[in-house]
C-alpha positions in Angstrom: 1.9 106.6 133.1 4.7 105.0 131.4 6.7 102.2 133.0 10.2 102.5 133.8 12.9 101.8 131.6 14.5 98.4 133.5 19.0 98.4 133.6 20.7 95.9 135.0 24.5 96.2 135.3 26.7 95.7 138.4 28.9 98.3 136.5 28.7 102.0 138.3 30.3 103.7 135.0 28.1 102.0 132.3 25.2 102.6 134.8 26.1 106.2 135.1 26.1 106.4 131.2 22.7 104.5 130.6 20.7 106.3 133.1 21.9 109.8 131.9 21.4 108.5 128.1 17.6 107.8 129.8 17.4 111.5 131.3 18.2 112.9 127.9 15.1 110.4 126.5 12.6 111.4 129.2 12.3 107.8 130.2 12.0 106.9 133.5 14.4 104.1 134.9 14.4 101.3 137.7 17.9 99.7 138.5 18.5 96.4 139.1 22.2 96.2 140.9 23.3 93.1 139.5 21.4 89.7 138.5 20.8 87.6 141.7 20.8 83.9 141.5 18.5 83.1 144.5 14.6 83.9 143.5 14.0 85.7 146.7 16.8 88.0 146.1 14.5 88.9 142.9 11.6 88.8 144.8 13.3 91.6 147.6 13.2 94.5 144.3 10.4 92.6 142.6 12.6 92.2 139.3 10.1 89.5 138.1 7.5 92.1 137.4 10.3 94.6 136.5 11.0 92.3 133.4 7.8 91.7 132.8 6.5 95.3 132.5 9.5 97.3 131.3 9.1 98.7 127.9 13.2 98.2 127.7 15.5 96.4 129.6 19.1 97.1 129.4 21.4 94.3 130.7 25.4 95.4 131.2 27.4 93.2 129.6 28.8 92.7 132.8 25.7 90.4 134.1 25.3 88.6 131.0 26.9 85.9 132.1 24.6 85.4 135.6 21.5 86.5 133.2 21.8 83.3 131.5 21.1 81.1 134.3 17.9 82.9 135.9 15.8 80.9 134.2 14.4 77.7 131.7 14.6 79.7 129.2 17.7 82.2 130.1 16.3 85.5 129.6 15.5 87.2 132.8 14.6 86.2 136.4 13.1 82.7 137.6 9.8 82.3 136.1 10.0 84.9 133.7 9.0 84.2 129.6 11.2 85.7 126.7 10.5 88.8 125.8 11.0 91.4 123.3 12.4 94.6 124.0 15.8 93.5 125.4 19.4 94.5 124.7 22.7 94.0 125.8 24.8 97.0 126.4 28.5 96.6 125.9 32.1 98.9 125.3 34.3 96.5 123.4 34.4 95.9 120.5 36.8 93.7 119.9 35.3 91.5 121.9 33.3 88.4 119.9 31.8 86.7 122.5 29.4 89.2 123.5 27.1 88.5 120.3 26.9 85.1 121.7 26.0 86.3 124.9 23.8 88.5 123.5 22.1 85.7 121.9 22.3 83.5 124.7 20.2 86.0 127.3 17.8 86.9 124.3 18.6 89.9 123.2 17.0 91.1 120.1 20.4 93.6 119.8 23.7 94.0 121.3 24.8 98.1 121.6 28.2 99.5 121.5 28.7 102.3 123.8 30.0 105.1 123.4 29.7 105.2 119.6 25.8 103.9 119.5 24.8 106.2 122.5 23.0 108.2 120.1 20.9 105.5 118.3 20.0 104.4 122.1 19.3 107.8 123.0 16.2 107.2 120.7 15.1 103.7 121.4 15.0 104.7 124.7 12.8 107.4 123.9 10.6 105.2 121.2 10.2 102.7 124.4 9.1 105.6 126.9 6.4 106.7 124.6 5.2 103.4 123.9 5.5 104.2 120.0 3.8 101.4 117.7 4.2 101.8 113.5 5.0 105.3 112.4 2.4 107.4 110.5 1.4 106.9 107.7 2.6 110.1 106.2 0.4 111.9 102.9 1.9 115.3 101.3 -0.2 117.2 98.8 1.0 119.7 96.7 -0.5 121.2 93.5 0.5 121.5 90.1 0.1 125.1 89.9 -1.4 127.8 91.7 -5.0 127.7 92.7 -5.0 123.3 92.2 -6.8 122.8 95.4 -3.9 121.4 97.5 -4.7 123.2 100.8 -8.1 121.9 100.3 -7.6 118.2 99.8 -4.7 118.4 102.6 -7.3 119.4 105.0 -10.5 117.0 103.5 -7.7 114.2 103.7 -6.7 115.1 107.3 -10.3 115.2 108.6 -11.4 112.2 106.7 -8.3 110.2 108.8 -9.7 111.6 111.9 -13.0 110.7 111.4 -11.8 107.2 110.9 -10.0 107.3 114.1 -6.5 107.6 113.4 -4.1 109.9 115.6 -4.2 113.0 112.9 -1.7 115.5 112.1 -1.7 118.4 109.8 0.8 120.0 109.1 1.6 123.3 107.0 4.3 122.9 104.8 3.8 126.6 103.2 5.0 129.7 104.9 3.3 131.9 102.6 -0.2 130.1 102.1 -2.1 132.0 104.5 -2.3 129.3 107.7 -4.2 125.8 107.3 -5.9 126.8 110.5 -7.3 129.7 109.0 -8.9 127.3 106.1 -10.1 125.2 109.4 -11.4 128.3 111.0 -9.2 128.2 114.0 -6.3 130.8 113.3 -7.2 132.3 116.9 -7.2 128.8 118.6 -3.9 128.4 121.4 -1.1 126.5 120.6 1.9 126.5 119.0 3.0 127.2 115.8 5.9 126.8 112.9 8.0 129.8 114.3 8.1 128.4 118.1 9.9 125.3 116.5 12.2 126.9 114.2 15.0 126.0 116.9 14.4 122.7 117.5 17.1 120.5 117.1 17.9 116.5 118.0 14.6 114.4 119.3 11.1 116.1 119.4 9.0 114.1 121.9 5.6 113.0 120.1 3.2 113.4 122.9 4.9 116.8 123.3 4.5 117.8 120.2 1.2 117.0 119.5 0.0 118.4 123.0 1.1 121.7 122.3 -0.7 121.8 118.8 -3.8 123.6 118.1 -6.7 120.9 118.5 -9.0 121.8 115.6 -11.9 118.7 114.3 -10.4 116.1 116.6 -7.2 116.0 114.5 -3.8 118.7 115.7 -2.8 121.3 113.3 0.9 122.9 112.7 0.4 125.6 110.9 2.1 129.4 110.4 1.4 132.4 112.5 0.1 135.6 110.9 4.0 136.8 111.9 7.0 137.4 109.8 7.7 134.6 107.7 10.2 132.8 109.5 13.2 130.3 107.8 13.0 126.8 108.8 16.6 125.1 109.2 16.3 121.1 107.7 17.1 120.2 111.1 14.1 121.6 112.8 11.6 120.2 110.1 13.6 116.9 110.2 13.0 117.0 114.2 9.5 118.2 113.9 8.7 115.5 111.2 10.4 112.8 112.8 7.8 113.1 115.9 4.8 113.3 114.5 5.8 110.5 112.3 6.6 108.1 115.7 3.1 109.2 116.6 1.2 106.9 114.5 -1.6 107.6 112.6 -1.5 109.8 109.7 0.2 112.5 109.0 -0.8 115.0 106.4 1.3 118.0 104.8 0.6 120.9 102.5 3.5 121.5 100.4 4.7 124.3 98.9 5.1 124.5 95.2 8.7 125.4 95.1 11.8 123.2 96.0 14.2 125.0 98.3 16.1 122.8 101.3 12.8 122.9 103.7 10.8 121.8 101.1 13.0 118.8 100.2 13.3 117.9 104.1 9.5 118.0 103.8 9.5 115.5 100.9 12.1 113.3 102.4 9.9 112.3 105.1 7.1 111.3 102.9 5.3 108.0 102.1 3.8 109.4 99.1 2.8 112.5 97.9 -0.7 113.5 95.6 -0.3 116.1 92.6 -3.5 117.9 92.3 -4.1 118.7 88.5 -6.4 120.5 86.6 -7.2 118.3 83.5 -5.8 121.2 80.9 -3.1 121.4 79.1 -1.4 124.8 80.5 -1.5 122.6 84.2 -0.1 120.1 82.8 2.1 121.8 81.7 3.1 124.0 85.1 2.7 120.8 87.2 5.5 118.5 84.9 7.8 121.5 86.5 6.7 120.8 89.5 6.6 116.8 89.0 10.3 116.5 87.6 11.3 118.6 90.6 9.7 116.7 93.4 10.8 113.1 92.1 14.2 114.0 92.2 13.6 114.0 96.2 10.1 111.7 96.6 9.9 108.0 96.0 6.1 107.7 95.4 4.1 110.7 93.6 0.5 110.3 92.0 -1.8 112.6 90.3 -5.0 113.5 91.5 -6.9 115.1 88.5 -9.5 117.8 88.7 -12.0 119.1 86.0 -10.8 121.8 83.8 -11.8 125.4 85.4 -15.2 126.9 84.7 -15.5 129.0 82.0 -17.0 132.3 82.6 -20.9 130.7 81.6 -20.5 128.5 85.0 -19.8 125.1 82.8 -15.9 123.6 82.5 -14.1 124.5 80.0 -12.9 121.8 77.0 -9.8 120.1 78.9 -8.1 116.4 79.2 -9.8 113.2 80.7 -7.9 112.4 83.7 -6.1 109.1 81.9 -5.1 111.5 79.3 -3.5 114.1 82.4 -2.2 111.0 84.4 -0.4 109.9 81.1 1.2 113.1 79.9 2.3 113.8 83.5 4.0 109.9 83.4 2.2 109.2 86.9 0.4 106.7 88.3 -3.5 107.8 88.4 -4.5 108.4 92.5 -7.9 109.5 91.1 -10.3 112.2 90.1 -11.5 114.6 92.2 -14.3 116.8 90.8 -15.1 120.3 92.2 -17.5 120.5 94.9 -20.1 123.0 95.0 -20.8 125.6 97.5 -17.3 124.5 99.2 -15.3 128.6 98.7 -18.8 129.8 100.7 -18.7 127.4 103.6 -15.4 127.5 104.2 -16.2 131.5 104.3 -18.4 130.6 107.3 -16.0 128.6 108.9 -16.4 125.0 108.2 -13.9 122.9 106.5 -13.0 121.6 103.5 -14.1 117.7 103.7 -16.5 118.2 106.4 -19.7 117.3 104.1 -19.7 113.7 104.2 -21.6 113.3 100.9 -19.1 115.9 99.5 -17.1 114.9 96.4 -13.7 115.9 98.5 -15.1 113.8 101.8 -16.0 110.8 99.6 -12.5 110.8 98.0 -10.8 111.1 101.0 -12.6 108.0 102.6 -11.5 105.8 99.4 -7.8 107.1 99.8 -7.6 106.1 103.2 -9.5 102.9 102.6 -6.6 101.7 100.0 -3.7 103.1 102.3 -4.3 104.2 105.5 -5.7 100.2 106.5 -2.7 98.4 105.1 0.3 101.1 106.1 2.5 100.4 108.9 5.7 98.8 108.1 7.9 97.6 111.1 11.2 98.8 111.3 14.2 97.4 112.6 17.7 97.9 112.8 20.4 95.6 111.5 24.3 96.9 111.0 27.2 95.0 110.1 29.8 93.9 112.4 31.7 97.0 111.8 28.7 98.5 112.9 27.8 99.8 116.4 24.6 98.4 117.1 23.7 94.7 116.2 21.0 92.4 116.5 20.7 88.9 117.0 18.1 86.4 116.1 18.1 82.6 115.8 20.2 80.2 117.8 23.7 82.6 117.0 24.8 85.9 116.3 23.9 87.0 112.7 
């Protein structure tokens, strides 16, 4: 179970505000009235081990001032140690000294309420859930129809699972047919695309993926066998935005086209994988597709695949994958040849990937060996004294 969000503030109307900013977050809270100067008024409500333990503390910039002389090193109550995780909470902001104070109790940022409650809204909920670096998020899409997209999405997916990431696939393509059919669990409970169509604002991450299908030790979102149903930005942006703060790796099938889902989609990418055919007609169809997707995605590769087989059962004449990667003006993710027997067991139900000596299994292992080991950047939030949230660092305000 989560620890409780620690407040301290003698002020009823600022305490009011942060513990119903905490009720929309899901976090639960422990209030300290107020910042004691005696030790064994700390020790009546055991604040010491409130500090310590709290996954947040918000200090009212009313007890600032009394904060700062708990202890040696002026960040919480006697005998406590500096620690991150701490922010002052003020309402003026005209005010200059509060970044000093801010500084002075240790804050690592000082809030603006009401204009930041929304910002706070979600590092409250970031501390409840405990979440660490966001996902590493993968989106494959191919360069025309019939690249293999679906099928590397999926071997990518379970290859991160196997590794023992926190996996999540998701379907990006109302009218592929249902990644958990390719997994062999379209009858498998849980929810799908259509029951999130209305979400809107912050998607809890546990939540999410608790109510996904569970399907190879990695959770699904895929579509229903329903009416296709629109997905507003909003939703996918919410949707997106959870699984991300989950951790991991994230995986998504993309859709060919560009309409405003799709481009939500890519806008929450940390690169995507073209899947090419080495022959001129795909390369063709997938510069289309290419020049469409860079005007939303920062980082797009090609993944290059043998030329079809011709009707004898051998490839036809096509490009070397240097040759593809070249024409297409995109960096080279690799080549991924066709694996054998892979459209009759998936037939019987087991999914792309899942051979370990596989071609699509082996590639998948060296994609998450270059990325998945060395992703995870921190984030952190800096804005300008104009700004509504701040943070401080250093000896003085920055």
């Amino acid at each position: 179970m989560a620890e409780s969000i620690l407040i301290v503030t003698e002020d009823e109307e600022l305490l009011d505000d942060l513990l119903r900013l905490c009720a929309a977050a899901g976090a639960e809270t422990c209030v300290a009235h107020g910042a004691p100067a005696e030790r064994s008024a700390w020790s009546r409500w055991n604040a010491a081990d409130a500090w310590e333990r709290a996954p947040l503390v918000l200090v009212g910039d009313d007890c600032a001032a009394v904060s700062t002389g708990l202890g040696g090193d002026g960040t919480g109550p006697p005998g406590s140690a500096r620690r991150p995780g701490v922010l002052l909470i003020g309402r003026d902001l005209d005010d200059p000294g509060v970044w000093e104070r801010g500084v002075r109790i240790g804050a690592e940022g000082v809030v603006m309420l009401p204009d930041a409650e929304s910002w706070l809204t979600g590092r409250i909920a970031d501390a409840a859930e405990d979440v660490g670096d966001p996902a590493l998020t993968v989106g494959v899409i191919g360069g025309r129809g019939g690249a293999g997209a679906s099928t590397l999405a999926c071997a990518l997916a379970l290859s991160a699972a196997r590794r023992g990431s926190r996996t999540l696939l998701v379907d990006g393509d109302p009218l592929g047919g249902g990644l958990d059919v390719l997994l062999g669990g379209e009858r498998a409970e849980g929810v799908r695309w259509p029951a999130l169509a209305a979400s809107r604002g912050r998607v809890g991450a546990a939540a999410l993926v608790e109510s996904l299908p569970r399907l190879h030790d990695l959770s699904v979102l895929s579509w229903d066998r329903g009416d296709a149903v629109a997905l507003p930005q909003e939703a996918v942006r919410s949707v997106l935005s959870a699984a991300r703060r989950g951790g991991g790796a994230v995986v998504v099938d993309l859709p060919r086209r560009l309409d405003d889902t799709t481009a939500e989609l890519l806008a929450q990418l940390d690169l995507a994988l073209l899947v090419v055919p080495a022959e001129l007609r795909a390369v063709a169809a997938a510069h289309r597709v290419a020049r469409t997707a860079r005007t939303v995605l920062r980082d797009l590769r090609v993944v290059v695949r043998p030329p079809d087989r011709a009707p004898g059962g051998t490839y036809g004449r096509g490009l070397d994958e240097q040759e593809t990667a070249r024409l297409l003006d995109l960096p080279l993710a690799g080549e991924l040849p066709w694996e054998s027997g892979l459209p009759e067991a998936v037939d019987s139900g087991v999914p792309p990937g899942h051979d370990d000596r596989g071609a699509l299994a082996r590639f998948s292992r060296e994609f998450w060996q270059r990325s998945l080991a060395s992703a995870g950047a921190a984030a952190g939030t800096a804005v300008g004294r104009t700004g509504r949230v701040r943070g401080t660092e250093g000896g003085g305000a920055s």
